[in-house]
C-alpha positions in Angstrom: -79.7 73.6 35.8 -77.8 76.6 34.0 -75.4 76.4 31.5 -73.0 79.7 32.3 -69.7 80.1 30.1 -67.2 81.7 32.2 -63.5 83.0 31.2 -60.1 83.1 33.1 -57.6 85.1 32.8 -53.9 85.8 34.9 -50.9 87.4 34.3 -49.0 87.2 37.3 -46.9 84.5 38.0 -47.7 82.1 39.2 -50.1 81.7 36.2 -50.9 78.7 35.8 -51.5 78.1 39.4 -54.0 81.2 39.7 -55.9 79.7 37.2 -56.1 76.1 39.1 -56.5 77.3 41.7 -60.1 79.4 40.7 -61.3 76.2 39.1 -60.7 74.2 42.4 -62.4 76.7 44.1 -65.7 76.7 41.5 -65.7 73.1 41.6 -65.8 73.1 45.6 -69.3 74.3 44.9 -71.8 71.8 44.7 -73.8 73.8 43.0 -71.3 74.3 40.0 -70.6 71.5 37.9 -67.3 72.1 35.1 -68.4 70.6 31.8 -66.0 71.1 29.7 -62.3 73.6 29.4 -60.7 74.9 26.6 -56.9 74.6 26.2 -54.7 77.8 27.8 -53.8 80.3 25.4 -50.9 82.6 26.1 -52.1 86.3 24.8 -50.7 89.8 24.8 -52.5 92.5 27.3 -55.0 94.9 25.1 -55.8 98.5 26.4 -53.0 98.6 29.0 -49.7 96.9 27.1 -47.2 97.8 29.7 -47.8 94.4 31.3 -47.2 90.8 31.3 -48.9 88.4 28.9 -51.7 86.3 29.9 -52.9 83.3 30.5 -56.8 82.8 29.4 -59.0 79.8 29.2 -62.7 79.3 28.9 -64.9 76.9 30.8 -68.6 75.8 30.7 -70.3 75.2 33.8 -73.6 73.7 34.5 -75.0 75.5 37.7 -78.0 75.8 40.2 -76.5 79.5 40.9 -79.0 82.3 39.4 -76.2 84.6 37.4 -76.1 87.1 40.2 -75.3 84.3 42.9 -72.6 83.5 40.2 -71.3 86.7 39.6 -70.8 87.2 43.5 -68.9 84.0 44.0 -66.5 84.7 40.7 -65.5 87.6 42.7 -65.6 86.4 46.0 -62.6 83.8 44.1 -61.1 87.1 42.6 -60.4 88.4 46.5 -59.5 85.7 47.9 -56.7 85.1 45.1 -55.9 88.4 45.6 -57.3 90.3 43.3 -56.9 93.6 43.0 -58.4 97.0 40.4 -56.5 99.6 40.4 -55.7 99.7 36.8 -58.1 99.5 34.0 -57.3 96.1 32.0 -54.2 96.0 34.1 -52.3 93.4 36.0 -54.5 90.5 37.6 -53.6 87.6 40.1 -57.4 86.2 38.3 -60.1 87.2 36.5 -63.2 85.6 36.2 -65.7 86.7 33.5 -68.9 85.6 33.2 -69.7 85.0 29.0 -72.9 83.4 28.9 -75.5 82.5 31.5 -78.4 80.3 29.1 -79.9 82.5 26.9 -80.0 85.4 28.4 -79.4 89.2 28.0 -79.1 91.1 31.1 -78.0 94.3 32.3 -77.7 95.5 35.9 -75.7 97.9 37.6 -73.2 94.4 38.5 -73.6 92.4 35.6 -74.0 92.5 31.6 -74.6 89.0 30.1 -73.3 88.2 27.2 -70.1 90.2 28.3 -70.0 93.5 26.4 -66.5 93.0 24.5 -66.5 89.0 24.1 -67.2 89.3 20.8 -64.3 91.8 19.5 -61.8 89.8 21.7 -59.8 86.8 19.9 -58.5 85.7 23.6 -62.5 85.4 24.4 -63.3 83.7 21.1 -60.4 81.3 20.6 -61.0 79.6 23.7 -64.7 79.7 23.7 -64.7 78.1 20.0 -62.6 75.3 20.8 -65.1 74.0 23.4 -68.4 75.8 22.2 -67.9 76.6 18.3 -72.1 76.8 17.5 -72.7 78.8 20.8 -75.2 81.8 19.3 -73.9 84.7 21.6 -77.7 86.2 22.0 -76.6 90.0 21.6 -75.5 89.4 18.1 -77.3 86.5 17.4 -73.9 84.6 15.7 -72.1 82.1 16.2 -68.7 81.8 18.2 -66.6 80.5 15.3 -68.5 83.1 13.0 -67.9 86.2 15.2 -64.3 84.6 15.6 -63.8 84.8 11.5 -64.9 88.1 12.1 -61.7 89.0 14.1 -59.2 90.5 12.1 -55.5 87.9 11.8 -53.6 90.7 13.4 -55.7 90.5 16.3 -55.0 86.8 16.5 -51.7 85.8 15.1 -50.3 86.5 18.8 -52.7 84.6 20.5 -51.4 80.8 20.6 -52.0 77.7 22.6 -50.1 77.5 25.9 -47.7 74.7 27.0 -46.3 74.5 30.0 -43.6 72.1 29.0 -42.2 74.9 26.5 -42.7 77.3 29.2 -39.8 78.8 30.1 -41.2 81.3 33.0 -43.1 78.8 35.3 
């Protein structure tokens, strides 16, 4: 089995229930087990901020899926939630990122493993590090919670757990 880290992101309502909804839809694999979920984390866009905030979360699976096979059904979930790209970092029904897949560092024309940015983005790290805080991100051989220390507190200050009790928009 492979252990891939994948994160979730939404910030079109309804929020929470995009993000259900794609983890229903990985766990109706059989070939993708969820191990473990972080908490939700409510976080402000970056590169585009004329937007909505986010919802993010990070899960571990444990799959049979090579990282290409899961790569193609993250998206095939990103399309059938209605996903669409037309702005760069902008607006999303769901977004499925693969982090990690093992050990490995890979580039192809489809995929980069570990993800390019993870480790200069707090609503990567925050979630990752409260399920996966001694994960060595191969590509910069550290630690979660030490590239997460890393992250300067004005990157992070706006970035706080999620509770849909308190929610007021949902």
């Amino acid at each position: 089995m492979n252990k891939s880290y994948i994160a979730l992101g939404t910030n079109i309502e309804p929020r929470k229930k995009y993000l259900d909804d794609a983890l229903r839809l990985l766990g109706n694999y059989e070939e993708i087990r969820i191990t473990n979920k972080s908490s939700l984390y409510q976080t402000p866009p970056v590169g585009y901020t004329d937007q909505a905030d986010f919802l993010n979360m990070v899960i571990e699976v444990q799959t049979s899926f090579s990282s290409e096979e899961l790569l193609t059904i993250c998206q095939k979930i990103e399309l059938g939630l209605g996903r669409k790209r037309e702005i760069r970092f902008g607006p999303r029904t769901i977004d499925l990122d693969i982090l990690i897949y093992n050990k490995e560092n890979k580039e192809t024309e489809r995929l980069t493993i570990p993800h390019p940015r993870m480790h200069e983005r707090g609503f990567v790290l925050i979630p990752l590090n409260e399920i996966a805080p001694d994960l060595i991100i191969p590509s910069v051989d550290k630690t979660v919670k030490n590239l997460l220390a890393e992250i300067p507190e004005k990157d992070k200050k706006d970035i706080h757990r999620w509770n849909e009790v308190e929610s007021v928009d949902e």
